[in-house]
C-alpha positions as a Markdown table, in Angstrom:
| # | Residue | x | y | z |
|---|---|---|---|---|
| 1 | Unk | -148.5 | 113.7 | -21.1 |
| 2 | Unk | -150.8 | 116.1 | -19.2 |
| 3 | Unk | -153.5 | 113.8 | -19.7 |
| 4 | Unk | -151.9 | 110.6 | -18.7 |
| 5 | Unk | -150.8 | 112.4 | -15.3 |
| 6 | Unk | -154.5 | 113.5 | -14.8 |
| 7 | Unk | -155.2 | 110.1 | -14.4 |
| 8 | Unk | -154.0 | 110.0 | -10.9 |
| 9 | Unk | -156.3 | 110.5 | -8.5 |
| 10 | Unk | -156.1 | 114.0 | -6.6 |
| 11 | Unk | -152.9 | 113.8 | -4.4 |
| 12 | Unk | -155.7 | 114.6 | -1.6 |
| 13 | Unk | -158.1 | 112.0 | -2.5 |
| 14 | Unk | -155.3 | 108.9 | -2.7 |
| 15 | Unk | -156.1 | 105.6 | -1.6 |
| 16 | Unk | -155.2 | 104.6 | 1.5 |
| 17 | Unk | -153.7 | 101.6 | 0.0 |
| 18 | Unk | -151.2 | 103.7 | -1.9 |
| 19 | Unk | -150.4 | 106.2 | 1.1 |
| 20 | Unk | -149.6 | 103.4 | 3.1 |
| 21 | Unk | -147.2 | 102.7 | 0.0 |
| 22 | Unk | -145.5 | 105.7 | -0.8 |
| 23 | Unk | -142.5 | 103.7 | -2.8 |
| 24 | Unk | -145.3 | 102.0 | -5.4 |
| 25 | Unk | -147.1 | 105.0 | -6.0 |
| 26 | Unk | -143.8 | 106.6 | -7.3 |
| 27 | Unk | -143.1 | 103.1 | -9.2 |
| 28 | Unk | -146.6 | 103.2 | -10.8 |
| 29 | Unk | -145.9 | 107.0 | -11.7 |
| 30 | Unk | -143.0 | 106.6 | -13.4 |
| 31 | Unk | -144.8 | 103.6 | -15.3 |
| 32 | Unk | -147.4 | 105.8 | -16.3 |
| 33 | Unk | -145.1 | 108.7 | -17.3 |
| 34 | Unk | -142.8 | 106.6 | -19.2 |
| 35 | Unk | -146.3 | 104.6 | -20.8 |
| 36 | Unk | -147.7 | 108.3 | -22.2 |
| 37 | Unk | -143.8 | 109.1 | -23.3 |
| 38 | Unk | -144.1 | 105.7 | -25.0 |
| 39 | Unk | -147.7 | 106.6 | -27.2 |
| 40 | Unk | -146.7 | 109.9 | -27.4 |
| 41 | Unk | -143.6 | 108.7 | -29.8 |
| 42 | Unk | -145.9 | 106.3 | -31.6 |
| 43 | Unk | -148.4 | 109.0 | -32.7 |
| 44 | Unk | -145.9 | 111.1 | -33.8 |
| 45 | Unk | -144.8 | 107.9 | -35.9 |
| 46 | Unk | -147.9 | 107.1 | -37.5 |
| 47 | Unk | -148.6 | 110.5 | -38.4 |
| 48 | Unk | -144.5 | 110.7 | -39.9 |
| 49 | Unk | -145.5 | 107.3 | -42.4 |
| 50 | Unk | -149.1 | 108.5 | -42.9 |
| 51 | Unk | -147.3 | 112.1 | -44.1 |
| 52 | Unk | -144.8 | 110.5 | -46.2 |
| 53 | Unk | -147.7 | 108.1 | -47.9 |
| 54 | Unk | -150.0 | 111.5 | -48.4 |
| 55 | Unk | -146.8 | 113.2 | -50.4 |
| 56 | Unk | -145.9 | 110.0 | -52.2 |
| 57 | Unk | -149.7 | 109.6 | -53.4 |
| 58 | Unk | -149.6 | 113.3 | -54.4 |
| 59 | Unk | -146.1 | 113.4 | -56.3 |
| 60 | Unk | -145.2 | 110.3 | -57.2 |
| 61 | Unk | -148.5 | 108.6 | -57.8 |
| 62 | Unk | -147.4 | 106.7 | -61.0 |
| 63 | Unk | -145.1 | 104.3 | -58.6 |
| 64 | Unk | -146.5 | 101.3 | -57.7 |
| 65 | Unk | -148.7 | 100.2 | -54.5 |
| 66 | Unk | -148.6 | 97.1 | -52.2 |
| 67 | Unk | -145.4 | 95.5 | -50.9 |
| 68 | Unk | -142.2 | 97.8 | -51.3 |
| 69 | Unk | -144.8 | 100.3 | -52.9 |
| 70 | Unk | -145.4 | 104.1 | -52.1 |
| 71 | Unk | -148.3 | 102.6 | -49.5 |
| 72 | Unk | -145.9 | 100.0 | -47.8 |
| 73 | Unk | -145.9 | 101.5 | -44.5 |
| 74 | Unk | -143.3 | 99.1 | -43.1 |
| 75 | Unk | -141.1 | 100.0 | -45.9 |
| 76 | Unk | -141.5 | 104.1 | -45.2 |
| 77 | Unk | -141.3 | 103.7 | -41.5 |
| 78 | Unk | -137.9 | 101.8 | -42.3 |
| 79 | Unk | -136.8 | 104.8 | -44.5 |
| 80 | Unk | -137.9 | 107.5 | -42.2 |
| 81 | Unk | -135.2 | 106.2 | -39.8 |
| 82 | Unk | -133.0 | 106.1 | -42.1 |
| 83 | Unk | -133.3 | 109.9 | -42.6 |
| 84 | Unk | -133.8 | 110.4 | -39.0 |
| 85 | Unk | -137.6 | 110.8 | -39.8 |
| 86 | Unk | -137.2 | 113.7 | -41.7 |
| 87 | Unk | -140.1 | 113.4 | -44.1 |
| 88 | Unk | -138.4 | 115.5 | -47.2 |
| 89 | Unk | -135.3 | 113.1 | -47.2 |
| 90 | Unk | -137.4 | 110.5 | -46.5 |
| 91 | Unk | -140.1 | 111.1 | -50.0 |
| 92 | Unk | -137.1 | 111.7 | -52.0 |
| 93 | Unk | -134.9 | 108.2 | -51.0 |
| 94 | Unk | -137.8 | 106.4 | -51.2 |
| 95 | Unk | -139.1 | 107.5 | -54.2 |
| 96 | Unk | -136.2 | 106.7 | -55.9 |
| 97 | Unk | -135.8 | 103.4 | -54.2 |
| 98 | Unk | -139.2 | 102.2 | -55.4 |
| 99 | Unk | -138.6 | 103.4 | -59.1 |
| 100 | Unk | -135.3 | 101.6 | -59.0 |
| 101 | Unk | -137.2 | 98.7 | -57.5 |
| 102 | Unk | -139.5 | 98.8 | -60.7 |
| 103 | Unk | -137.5 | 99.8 | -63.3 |
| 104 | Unk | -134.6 | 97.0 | -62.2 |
| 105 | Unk | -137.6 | 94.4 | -62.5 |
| 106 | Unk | -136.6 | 93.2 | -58.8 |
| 107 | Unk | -139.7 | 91.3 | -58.0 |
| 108 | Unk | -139.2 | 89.4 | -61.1 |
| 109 | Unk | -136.0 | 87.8 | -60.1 |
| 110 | Unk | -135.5 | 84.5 | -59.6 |
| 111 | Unk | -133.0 | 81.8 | -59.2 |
| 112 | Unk | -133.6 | 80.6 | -63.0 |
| 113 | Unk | -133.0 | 84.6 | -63.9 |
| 114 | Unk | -129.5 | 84.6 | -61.8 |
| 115 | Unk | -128.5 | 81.1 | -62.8 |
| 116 | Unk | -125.6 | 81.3 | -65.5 |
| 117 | Unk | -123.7 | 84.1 | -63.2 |
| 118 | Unk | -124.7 | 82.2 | -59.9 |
| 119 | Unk | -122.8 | 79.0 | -61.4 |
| 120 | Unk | -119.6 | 81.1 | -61.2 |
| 121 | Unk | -120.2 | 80.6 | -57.5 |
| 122 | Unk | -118.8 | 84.2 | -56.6 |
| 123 | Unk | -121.2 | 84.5 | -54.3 |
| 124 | Unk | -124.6 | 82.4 | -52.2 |
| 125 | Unk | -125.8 | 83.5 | -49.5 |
| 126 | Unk | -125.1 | 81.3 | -46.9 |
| 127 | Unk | -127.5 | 78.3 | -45.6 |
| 128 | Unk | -126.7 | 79.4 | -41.7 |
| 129 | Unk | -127.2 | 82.5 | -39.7 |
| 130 | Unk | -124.1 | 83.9 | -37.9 |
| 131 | Unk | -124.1 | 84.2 | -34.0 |
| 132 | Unk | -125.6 | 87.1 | -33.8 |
| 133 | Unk | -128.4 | 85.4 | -35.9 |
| 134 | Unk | -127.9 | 87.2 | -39.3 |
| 135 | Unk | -128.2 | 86.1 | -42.8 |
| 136 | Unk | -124.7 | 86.1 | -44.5 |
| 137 | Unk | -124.0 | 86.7 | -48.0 |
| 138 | Unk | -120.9 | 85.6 | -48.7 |
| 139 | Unk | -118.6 | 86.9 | -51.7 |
| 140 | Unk | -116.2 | 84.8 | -52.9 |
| 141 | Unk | -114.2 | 87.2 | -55.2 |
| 142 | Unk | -111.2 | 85.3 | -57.1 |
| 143 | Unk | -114.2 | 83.5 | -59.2 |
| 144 | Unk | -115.6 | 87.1 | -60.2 |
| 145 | Unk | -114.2 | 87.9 | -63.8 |
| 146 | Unk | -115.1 | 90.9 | -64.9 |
| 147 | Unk | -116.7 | 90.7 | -68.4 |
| 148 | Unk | -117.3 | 86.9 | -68.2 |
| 149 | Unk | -120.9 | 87.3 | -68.0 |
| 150 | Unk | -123.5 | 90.1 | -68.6 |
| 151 | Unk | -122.5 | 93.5 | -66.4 |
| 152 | Unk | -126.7 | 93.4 | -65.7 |
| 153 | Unk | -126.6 | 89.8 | -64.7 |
| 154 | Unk | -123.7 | 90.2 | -62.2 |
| 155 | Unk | -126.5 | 93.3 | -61.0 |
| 156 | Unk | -129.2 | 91.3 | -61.1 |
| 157 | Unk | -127.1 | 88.2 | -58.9 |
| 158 | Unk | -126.3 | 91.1 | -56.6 |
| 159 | Unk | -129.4 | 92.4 | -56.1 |
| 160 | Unk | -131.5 | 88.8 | -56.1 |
| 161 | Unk | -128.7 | 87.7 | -53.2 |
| 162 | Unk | -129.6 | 90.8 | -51.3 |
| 163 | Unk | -133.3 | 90.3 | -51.4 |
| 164 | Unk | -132.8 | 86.4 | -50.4 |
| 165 | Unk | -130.7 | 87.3 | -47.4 |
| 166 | Unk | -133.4 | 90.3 | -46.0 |
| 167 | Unk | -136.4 | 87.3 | -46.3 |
| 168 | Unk | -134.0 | 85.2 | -44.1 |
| 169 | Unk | -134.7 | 87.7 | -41.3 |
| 170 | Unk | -135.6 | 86.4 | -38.1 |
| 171 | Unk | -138.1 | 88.2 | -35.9 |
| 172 | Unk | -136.5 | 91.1 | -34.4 |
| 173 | Unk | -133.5 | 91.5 | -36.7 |
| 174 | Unk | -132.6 | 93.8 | -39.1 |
| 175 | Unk | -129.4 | 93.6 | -40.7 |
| 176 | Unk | -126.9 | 91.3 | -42.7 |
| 177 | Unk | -123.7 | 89.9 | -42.5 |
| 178 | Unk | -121.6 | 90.5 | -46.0 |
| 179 | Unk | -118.6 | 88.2 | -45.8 |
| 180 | Unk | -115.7 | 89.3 | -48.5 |
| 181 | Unk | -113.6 | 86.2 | -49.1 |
| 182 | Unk | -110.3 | 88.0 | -50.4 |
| 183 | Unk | -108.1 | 84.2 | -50.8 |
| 184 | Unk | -106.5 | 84.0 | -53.9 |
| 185 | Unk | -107.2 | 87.5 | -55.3 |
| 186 | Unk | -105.9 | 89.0 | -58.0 |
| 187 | Unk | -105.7 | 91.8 | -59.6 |
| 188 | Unk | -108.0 | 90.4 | -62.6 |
| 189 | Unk | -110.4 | 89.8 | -60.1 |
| 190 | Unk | -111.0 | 93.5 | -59.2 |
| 191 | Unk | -114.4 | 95.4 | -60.4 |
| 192 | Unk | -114.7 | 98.8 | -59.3 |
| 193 | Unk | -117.4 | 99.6 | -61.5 |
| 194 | Unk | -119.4 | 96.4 | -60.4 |
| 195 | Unk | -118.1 | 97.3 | -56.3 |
| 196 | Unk | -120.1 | 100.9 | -57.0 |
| 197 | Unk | -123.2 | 99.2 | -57.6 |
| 198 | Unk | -123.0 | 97.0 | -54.8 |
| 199 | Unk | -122.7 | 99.6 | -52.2 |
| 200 | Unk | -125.0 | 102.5 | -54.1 |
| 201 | Unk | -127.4 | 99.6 | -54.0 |
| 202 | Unk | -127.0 | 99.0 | -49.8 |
| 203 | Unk | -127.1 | 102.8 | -49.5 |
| 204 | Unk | -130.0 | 104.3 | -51.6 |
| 205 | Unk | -132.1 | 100.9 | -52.0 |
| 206 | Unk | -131.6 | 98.5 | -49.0 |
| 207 | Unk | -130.2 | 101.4 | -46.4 |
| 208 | Unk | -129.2 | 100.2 | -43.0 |
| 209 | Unk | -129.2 | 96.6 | -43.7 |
| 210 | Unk | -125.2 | 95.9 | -43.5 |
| 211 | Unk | -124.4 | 95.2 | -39.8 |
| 212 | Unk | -121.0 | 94.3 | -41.2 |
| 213 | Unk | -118.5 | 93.4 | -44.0 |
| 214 | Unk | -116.0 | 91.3 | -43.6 |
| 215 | Unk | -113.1 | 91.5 | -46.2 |
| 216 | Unk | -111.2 | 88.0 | -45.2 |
| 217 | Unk | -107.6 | 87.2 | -45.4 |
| 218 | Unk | -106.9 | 90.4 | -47.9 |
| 219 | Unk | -103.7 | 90.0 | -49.5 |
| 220 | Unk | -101.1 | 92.7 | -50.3 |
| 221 | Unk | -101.8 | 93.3 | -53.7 |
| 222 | Unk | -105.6 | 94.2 | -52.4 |
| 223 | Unk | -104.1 | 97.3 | -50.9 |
| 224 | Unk | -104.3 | 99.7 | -53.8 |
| 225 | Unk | -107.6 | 98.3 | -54.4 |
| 226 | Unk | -108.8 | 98.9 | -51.0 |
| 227 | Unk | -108.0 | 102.6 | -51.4 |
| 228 | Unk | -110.0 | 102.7 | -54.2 |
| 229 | Unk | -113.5 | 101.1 | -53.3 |
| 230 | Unk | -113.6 | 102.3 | -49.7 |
| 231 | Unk | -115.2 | 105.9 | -50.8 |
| 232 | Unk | -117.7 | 103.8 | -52.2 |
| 233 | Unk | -118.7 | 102.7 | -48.9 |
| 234 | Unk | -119.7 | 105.9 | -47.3 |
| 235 | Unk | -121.0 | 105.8 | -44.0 |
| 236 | Unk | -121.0 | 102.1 | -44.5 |
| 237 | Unk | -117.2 | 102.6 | -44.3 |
| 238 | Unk | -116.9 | 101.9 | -40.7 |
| 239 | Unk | -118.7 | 99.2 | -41.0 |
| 240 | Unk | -115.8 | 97.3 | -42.8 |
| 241 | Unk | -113.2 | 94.6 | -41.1 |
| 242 | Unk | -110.3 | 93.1 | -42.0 |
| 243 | Unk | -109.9 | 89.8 | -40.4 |
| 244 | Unk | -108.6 | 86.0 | -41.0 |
| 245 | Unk | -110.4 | 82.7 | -42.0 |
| 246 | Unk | -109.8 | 81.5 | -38.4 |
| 247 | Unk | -111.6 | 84.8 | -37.1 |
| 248 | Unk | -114.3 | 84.1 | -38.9 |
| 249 | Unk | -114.6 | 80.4 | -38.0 |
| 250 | Unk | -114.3 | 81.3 | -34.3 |
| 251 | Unk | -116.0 | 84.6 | -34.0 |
| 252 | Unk | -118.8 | 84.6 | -36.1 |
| 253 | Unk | -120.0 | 80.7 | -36.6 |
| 254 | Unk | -120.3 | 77.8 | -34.5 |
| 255 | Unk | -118.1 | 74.6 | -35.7 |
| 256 | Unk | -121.7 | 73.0 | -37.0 |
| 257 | Unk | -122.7 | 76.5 | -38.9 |
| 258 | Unk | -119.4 | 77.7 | -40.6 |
| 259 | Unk | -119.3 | 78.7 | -44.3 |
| 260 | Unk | -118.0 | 75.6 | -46.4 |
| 261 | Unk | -114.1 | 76.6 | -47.1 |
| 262 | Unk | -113.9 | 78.3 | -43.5 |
């Protein structure tokens, strides 16, 4: 800061331009000041990702490199906010989202992989953005039957949906819209044990991503369910909404970009 503020010229050497203009010089100060304050928190950035890189090379160097590897500075940068950039939280979550990452064979996944449990149509992500110009993944869960298809393949449907919603990302935006379509549920329906895995995999693997869930038109008998899967939520917890069909229509999707069934 010292050095940015040295800058200025000698406050009795100024130009007479700028003494004639007491108001811009004080403009053009705080420009400078808030400029410096502006590097300042950049530096200490780059040397935060470059920190986290140095301990990943050195402790976990049999993780891979390259996108959503140990080197993927957009990736640590993205997890050092997460953990308010402290770099010890920071190695350890994203260690063990990379090796999750590898070990779950998530670059491999594909439409053909996810096909026979994406025919159940229990969830898609959605061809539109919401309003706010987010991807939505939508969840339709009276077609979920637990045990109808592979526990892994319902996982790997989950986590192939999650992937396809983030590369829907416009410029600028971070964060998806999960849309819970609760008409017609039934007990039967319920998965608690699939329901963990969605949210451990939002909160250790894809952390701040969920800008909001949307469980719609949840009937009475979801109650005792609801009590149930919203520890699993965490922090994500307050994140959740309880709304209609017609909320959704109006407050989240223009007539031409509503989800088919809305």
């Amino acid at each position: 800061m010292a050095q940015c503020l040295g800058r200025w010229p000698a406050m009795g050497h100024r130009p007479k331009a700028i003494s004639d203009h007491p108001g811009k010089r004080t403009r053009s100060l705080k420009l400078r000041i808030r400029s410096c304050h502006v590097q300042s928190e950049n530096a200490q950035k780059v040397r935060l990702v470059e920190e986290v890189k140095k301990r990943l090379d050195k402790e976990h160097s049999s993780l891979p490199l390259g996108k959503h590897g140990r080197d993927d500075e957009e990736m640590i940068f993205w997890f050092l906010k997460d953990r308010k950039f402290s770099v010890e939280e920071a190695v350890f979550k994203l260690s063990e989202a990379i090796a999750w990452r590898q070990e779950f064979g998530v670059s491999s996944l594909s439409a053909e992989k996810v096909k026979r449990a994406a025919e159940t149509g229990k969830a898609y992500v959605h061809e539109y953005l919401d309003i706010q110009d987010r991807p939505v993944l939508v969840v339709t869960v009276a077609k979920h039957f637990p045990g109808e298809v592979e526990v892994r393949e319902d996982e790997e449907l989950c986590a192939f949906l999650i992937e396809k919603s983030l590369s829907k990302l416009p410029s600028g935006k971070d964060k998806i819209l999960v849309l819970i379509d609760l008409r017609g549920f039934k007990l039967e329906n319920a998965d608690i044990k699939f329901t963990s895995f969605v949210f451990d995999a939002f909160y250790y693997y894809y952390p701040r991503r969920l800008g909001e869930v949307l469980f719609v038109d949840a009937p009475f008998i979801f109650k005792p369910v609801w009590q149930l899967i919203k520890p699993l939520l965490r922090s994500y917890a307050s994140l959740a909404k309880f709304c209609t069909a017609t909320d959704v229509k109006e407050k989240y999707f223009t007539t031409q970009t509503t989800p088919p069934g809305f």
